[in-house]
C-alpha positions in Angstrom: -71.8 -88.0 24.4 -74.5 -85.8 22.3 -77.0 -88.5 20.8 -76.2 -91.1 23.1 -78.8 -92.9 25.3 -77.2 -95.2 28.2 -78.8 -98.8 28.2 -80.1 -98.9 32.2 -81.6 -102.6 33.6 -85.7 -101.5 32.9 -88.2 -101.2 30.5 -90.6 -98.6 29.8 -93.6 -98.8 27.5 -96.3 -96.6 26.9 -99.9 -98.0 25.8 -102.2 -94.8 25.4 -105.7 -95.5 25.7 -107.4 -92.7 23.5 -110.7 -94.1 23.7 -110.4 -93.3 27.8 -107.5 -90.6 27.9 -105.4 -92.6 29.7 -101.7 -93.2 29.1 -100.1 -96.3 31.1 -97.0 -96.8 31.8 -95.4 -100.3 32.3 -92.3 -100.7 33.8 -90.4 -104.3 33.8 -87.5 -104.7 35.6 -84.3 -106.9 34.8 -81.0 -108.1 35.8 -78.2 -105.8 37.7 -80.6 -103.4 38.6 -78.6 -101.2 41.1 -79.7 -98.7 44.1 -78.2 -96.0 41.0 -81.1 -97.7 38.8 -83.9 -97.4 41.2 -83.4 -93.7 42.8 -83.2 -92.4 38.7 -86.4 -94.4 38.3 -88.3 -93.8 41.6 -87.4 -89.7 40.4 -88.9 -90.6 37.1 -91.7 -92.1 38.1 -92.9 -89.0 40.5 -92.0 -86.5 37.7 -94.6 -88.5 35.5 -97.2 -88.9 37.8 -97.5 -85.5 37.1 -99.3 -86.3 34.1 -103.3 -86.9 35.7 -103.5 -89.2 33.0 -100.8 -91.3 33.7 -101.3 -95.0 35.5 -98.5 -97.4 36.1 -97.7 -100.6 36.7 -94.6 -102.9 37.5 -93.2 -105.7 37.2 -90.5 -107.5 39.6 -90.7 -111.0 38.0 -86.9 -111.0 37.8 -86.7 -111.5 41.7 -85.3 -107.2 42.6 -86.3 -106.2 45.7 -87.4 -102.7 45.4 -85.5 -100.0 48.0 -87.4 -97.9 50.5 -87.3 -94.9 48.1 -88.6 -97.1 44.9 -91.6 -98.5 46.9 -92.2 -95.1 48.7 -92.7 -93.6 44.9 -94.5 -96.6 43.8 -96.7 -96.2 46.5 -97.5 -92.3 45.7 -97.7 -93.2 42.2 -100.5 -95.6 43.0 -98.3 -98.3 40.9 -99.8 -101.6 39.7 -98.2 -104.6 41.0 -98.0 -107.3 38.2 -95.3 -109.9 39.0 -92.1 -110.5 41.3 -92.5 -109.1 45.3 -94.8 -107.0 46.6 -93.7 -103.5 47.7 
């Protein structure tokens, strides 16, 4: 439907730092997080990074193991670990 955003299990926030130029991009997680859920946001995540600005960070604190293509694209995006498993 026109106007209609779906709810999906993560969380993005944006904190712009305007004193540096940065924009960072933290990304948490949560519950029912399906492979669906992570190829959308490993896709978002490398169409981002092509803002030079950007810098991320993630957090798996709810216990999801990241997929092969999530942690491939967390990897080129240079992603922050913060909580949860490595990747």
């Amino acid at each position: 439907m026109p106007g209609k955003v779906g709810v999906v299990p993560y969380e993005i926030s944006l904190d712009r730092d305007m004193e540096n130029g940065l924009d960072r991009y933290t990304i948490v997680v949560g519950p029912g997080f399906t492979s669906a859920d992570s190829r959308e946001l490993a896709d978002w995540l490398l169409a981002a990074a092509q803002n030079p600005t950007a810098g991320f960070a993630i957090d798996f604190s709810n216990g999801h193991e990241p997929d092969r293509e999530l942690s491939t694209a967390l990897a080129v995006v240079g992603a922050e670990y913060l909580a949860g498993l490595g990747y």
